[in-house]
SEGU-726240 format. One record per residue: z, x negated, y of N, C-alpha, C in turn. Coordinates in steps of 0.05 Angstrom, whole numbers, plus 5000, padded with zeros to 4 digits. Layout:
REM SEGU-726240
Z,X,Y,Z,X,Y,Z,X,Y
...
END
This chain:
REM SEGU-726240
3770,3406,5657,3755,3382,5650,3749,3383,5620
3722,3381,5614,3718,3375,5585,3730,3354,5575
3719,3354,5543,3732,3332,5524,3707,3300,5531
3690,3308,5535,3668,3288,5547,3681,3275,5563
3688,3289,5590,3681,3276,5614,3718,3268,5619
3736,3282,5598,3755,3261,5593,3758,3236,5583
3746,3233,5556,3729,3207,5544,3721,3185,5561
3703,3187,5579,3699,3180,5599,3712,3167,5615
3736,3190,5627,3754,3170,5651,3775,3153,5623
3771,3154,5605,3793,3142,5585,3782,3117,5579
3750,3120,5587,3737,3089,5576,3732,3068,5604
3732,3086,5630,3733,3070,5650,3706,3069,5653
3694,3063,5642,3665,3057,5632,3639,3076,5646
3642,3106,5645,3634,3126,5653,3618,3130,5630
3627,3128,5602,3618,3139,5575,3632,3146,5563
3631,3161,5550,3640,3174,5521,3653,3149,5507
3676,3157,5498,3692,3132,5468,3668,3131,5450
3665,3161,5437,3643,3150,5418,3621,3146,5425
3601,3146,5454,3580,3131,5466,3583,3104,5468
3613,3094,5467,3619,3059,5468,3616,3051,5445
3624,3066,5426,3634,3059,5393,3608,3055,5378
3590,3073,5385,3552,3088,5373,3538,3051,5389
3545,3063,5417,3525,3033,5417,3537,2998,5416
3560,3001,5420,3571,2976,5407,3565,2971,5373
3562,2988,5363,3559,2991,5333,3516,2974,5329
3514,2990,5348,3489,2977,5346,3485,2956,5356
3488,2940,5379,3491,2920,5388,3509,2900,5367
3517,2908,5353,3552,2892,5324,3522,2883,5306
3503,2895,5306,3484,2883,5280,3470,2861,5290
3467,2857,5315,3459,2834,5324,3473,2798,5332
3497,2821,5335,3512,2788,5332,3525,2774,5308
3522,2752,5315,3533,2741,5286,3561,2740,5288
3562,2737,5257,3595,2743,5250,3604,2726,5237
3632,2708,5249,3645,2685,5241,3675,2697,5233
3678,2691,5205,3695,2698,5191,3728,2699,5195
3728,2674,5203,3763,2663,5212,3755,2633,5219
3773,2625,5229,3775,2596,5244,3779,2576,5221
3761,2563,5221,3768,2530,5199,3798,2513,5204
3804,2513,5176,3835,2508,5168,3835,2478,5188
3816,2462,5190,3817,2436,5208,3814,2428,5241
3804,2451,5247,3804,2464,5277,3830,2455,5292
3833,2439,5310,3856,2449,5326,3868,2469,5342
3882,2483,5334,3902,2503,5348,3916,2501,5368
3925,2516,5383,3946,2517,5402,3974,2504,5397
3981,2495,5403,4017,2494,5386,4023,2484,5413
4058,2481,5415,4080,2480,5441,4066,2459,5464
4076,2464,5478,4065,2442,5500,4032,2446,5521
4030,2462,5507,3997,2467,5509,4001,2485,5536
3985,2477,5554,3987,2503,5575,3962,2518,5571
3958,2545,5590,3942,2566,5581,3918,2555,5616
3891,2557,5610,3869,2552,5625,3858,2572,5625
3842,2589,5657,3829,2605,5654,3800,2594,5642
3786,2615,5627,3769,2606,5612,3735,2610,5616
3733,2620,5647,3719,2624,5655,3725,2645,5686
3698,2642,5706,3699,2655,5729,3708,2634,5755
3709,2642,5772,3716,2616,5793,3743,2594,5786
3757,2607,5769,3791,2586,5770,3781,2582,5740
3759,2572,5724,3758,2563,5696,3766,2533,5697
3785,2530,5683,3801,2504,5678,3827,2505,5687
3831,2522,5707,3852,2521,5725,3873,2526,5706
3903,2523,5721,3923,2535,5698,3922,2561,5705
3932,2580,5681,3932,2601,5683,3959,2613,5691
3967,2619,5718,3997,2625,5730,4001,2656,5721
4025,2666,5726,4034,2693,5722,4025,2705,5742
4024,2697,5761,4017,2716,5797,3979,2719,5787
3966,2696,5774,3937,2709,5765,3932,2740,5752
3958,2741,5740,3953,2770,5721,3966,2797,5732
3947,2814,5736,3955,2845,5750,3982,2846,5733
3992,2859,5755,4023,2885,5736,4007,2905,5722
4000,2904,5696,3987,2935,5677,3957,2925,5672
3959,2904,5677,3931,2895,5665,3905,2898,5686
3881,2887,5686,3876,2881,5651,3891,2856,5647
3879,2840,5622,3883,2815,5611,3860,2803,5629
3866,2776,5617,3853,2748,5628,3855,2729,5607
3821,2718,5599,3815,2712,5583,3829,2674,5584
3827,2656,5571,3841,2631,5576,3838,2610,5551
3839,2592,5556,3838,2571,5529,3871,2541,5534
3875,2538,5516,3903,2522,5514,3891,2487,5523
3900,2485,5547,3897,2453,5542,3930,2441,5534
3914,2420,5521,3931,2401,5512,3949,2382,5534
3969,2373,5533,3984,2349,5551,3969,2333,5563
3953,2320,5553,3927,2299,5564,3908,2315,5583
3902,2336,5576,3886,2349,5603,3862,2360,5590
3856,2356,5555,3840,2368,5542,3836,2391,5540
3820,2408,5552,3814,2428,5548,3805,2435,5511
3829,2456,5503,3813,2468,5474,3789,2495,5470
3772,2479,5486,3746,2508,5486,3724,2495,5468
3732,2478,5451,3702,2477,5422,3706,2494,5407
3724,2515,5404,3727,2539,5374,3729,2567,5398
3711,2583,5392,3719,2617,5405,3743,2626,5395
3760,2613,5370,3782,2623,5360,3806,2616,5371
3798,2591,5394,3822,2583,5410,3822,2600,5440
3807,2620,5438,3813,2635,5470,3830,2658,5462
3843,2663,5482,3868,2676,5490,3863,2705,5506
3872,2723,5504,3877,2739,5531,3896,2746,5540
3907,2746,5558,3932,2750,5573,3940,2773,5587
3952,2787,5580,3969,2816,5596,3998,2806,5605
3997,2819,5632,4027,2823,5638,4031,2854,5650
4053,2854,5633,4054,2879,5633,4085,2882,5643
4103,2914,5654,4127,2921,5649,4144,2906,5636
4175,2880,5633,4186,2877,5609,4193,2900,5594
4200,2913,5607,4220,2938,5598,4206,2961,5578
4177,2949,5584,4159,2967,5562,4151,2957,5536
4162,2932,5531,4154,2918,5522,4176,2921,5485
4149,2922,5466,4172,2933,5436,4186,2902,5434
4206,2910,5420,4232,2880,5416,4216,2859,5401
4197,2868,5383,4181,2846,5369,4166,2828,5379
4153,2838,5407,4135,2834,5421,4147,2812,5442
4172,2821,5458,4186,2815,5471,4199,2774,5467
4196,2782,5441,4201,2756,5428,4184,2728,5434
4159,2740,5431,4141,2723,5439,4127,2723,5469
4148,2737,5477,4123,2746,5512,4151,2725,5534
4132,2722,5562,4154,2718,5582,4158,2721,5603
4163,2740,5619,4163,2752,5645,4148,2769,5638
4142,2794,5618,4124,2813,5612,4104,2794,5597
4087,2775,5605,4069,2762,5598,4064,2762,5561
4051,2774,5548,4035,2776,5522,4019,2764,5513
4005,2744,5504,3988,2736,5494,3971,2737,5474
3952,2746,5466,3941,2753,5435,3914,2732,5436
3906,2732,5412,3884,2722,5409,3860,2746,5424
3842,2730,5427,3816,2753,5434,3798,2755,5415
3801,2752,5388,3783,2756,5366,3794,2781,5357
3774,2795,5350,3786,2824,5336,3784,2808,5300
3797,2822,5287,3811,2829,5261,3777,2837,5239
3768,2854,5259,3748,2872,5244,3722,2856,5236
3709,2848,5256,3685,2827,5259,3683,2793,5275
3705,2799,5283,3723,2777,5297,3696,2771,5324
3694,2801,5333,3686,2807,5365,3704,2796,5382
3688,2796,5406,3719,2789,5425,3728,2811,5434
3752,2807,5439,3772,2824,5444,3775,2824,5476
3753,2832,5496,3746,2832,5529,3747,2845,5549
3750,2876,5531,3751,2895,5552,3779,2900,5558
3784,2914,5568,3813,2932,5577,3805,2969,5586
3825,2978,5573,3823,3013,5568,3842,3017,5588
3838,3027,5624,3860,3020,5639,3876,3053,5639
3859,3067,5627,3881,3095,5619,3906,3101,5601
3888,3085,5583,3914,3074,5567,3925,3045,5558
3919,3029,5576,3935,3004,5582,3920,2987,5555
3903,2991,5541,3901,2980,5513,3883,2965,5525
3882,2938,5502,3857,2916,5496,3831,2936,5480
3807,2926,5487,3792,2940,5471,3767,2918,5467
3769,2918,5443,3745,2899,5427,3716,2906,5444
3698,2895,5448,3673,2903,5458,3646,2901,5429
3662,2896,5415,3635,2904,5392,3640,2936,5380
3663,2942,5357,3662,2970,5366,3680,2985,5369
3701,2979,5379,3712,2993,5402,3747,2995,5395
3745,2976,5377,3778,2974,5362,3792,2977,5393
3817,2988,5393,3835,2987,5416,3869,2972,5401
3880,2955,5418,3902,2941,5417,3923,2951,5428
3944,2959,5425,3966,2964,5446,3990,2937,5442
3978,2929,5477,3989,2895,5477,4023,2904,5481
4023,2923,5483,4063,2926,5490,4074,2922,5455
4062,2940,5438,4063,2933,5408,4057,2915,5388
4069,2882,5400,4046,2864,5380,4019,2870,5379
4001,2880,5393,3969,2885,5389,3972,2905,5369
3985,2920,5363,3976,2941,5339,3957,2953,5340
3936,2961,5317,3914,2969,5315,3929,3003,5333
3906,3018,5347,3916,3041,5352,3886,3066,5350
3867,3042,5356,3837,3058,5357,3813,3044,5334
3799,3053,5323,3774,3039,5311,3772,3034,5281
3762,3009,5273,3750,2999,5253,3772,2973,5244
3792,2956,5271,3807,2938,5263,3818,2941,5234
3827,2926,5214,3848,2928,5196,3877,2919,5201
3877,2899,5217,3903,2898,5228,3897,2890,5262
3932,2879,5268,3928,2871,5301,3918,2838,5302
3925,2841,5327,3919,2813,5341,3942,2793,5334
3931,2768,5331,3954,2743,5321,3971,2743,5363
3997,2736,5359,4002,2739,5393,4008,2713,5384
4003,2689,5413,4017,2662,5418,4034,2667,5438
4060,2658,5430,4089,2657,5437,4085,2639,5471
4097,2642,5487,4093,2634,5517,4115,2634,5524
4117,2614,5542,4141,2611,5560,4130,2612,5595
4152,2610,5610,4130,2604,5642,4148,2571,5650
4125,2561,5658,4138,2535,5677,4129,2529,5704
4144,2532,5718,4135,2529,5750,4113,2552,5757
4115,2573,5745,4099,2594,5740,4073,2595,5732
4068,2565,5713,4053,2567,5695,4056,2573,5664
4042,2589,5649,4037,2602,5615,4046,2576,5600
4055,2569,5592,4056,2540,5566,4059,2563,5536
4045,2551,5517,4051,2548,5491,4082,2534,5480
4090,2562,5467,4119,2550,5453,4125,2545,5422
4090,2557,5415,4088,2549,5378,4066,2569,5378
4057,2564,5344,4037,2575,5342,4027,2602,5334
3997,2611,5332,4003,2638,5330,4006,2652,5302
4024,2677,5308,4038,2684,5285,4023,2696,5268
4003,2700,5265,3985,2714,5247,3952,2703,5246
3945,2712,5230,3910,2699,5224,3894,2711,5249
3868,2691,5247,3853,2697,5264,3831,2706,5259
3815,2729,5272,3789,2731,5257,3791,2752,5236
3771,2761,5224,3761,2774,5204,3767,2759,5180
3784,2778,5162,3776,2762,5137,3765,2766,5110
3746,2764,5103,3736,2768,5090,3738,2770,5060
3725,2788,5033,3731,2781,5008,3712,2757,4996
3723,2744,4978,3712,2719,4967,3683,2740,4950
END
């Protein structure tokens, strides 16, 4: 097997990494780019359960049995106690992996529950969403240009253009629904120089 047509089964896709990377790169000049989330925005914080955020169950709660063993993720937004959905900011959607516990690094582990991970879906780099899934190698992968996450590692950058990982929100399960147990541990978004 060539190095191509390994690329390939690695992207799921039936392209080349750098055929994803080349035309995501071109397609990156067309979309606009929102920096980080406004300091007045509401966030996620405890109590909050996780909503799928689109597809037939959008609104629904987002249960553990929704998410494959090894991925992919599943995208989601936090409603509030009242039943408010938080989908006015793209910086409040979520994606969700459940993965192995046992694969899971101790840092990570901290914030995850029953395998379950949560990261933001904004990438770091251009604050793309973070939508695809790399199912060869289990990673998140940005769809603008092609940053890859490894959700067992805190989201650590592992492929691309990212500068750092993904902010993860801390989860608990209740009645085998996702709840929010605080907020997320790191910035969101791209950030930019003054």
């Amino acid at each position: 097997m060539g190095e191509h047509e390994r690329e390939r089964q690695v992207c799921g896709c039936g392209l080349a990494r750098r055929e994803v990377v080349l035309g995501a790169a071109a397609l990156g000049a067309t979309i606009p780019v929102v920096a980080a989330a406004a300091d007045n925005e509401r966030r996620p914080k405890a109590g909050d359960r996780l909503v799928h955020s689109m597809g037939p169950k959008k609104g629904q709660p987002l249960r553990v049995e929704d998410l494959p063993l090894g991925g992919p993720g599943v995208l989601a937004f936090p409603m509030d106690p009242s039943g408010l959905v938080l989908d006015g900011s793209r910086f409040n959607e979520v994606v969700a992996v459940r993965l192995d516990p046992a694969s899971l690094g101790e840092e990570t582990r901290k914030g995850a529950a029953e395998g379950v991970v949560v990261y933001s879906s904004i990438c770091s780099h251009e604050a793309c969403p973070v939508n695809m899934w790399n199912d060869y190698e289990k990673m998140l992968v940005c769809s603008c240009h092609g940053s890859m996450f490894d959700p067992r590692e805190k989201a650590a950058v592992v492929f691309g253009p990212a500068p750092r990982r993904l902010a993860q929100l801390p989860v608990k399960v209740e009645s085998g629904v996702l709840v929010v147990t605080g907020p997320f541990d790191g910035r969101i978004g791209a950030v930019r120089a003054a």
